[in-house]
C-alpha positions in Angstrom: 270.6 -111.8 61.5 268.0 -111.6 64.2 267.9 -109.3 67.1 268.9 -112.0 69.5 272.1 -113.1 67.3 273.3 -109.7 66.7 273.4 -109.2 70.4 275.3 -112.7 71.3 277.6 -111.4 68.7 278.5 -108.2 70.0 278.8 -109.6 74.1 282.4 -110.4 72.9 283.2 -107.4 71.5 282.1 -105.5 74.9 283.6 -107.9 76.9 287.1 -107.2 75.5 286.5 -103.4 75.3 285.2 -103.5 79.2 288.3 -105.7 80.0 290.8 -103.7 78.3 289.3 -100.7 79.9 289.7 -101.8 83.2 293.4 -103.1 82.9 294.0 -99.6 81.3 292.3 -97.5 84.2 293.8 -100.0 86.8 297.2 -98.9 85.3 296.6 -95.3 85.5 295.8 -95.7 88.7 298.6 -97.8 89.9 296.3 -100.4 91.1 298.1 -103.8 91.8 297.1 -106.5 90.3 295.7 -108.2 93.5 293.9 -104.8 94.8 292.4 -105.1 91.2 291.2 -108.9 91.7 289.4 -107.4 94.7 287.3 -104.6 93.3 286.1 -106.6 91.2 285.5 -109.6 92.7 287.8 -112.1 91.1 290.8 -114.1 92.3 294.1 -112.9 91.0 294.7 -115.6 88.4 291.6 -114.4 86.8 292.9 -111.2 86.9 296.6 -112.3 85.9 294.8 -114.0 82.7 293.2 -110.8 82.2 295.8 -109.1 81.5 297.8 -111.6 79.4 294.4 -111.7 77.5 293.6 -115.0 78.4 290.2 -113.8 80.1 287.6 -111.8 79.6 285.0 -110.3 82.3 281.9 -112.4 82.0 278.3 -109.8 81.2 276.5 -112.2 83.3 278.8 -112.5 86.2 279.1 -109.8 88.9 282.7 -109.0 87.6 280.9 -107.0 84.7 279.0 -104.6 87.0 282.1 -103.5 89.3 284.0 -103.9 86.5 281.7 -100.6 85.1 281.6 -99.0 88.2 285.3 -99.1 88.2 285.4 -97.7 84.9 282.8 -94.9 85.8 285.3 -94.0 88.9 288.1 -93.5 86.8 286.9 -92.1 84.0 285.1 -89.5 86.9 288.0 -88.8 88.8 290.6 -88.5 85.2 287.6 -85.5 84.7 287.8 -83.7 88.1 291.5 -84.0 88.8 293.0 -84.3 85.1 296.3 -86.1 85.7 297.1 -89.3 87.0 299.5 -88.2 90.1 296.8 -86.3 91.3 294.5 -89.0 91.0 296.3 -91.4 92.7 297.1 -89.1 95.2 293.6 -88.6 96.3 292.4 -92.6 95.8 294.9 -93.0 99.1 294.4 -89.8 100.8 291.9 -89.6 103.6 288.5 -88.3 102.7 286.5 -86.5 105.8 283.0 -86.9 103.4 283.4 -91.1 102.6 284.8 -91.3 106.1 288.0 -93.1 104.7 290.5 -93.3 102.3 288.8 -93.9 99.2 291.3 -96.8 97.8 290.2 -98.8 101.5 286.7 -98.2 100.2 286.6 -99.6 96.6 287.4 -102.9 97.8 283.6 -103.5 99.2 280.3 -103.1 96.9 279.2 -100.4 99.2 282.5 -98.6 99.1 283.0 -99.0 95.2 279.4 -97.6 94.6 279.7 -94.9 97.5 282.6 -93.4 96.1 281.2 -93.8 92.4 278.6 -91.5 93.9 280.8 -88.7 95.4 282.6 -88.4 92.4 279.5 -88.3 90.5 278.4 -85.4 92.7 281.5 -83.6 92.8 281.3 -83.8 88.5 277.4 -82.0 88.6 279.6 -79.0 90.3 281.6 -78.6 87.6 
């Protein structure tokens, strides 16, 4: 199988992997469904099929790259805080450094990637 082939065969693969992982984080984090569709760009029926596996997030669509910045947030925040109450708790709590809470943030690109960054830096700390 060429090198080309191998990798159109594996795109579904990580695109059901990348969708199931954000459905899973979204759940963790009590994310609604709509508040989902937002952060990553989608309407809601995309993001209803998503979940009743129906759809999965498209590599070459912008979906897939806040779709992995979602999944870097979580997966940042899970390490720092370590329990999902405590995570959800600080996703709608006000934060002096972003200037907001971050949960009003991830709903814009800039917001999404700025607090990707914060928890990024607050991880080097640790």
């Amino acid at each position: 199988m060429s090198v080309v082939a191998q990798e159109l065969a594996a795109r579904p693969q990580a695109a059901q992997v990348l969708s199931k992982a954000v459905m899973r984080a979204a759940q963790r984090l009590g994310l609604a469904r709509g508040l989902l569709a937002r952060v990553l760009g989608v309407s809601a029926a995309s993001v209803t099929r998503l979940y009743s596996g129906h759809y999965l997030l498209d590599p070459q669509r912008k979906e897939w790259e806040f779709a992995l910045l979602f999944v870097r947030l979580f997966r940042s925040l899970d390490s720092l805080v370590g329990d999902e109450d405590t995570a959800r708790r600080w996703l709608l709590s006000d934060n002096r450094a972003l200037g907001a809470r971050p949960l009003e943030l991830i709903v814009q690109t800039e917001g999404l990637v700025r607090v990707v960054h914060y928890l990024d830096a607050a991880r080097a700390l640790v």
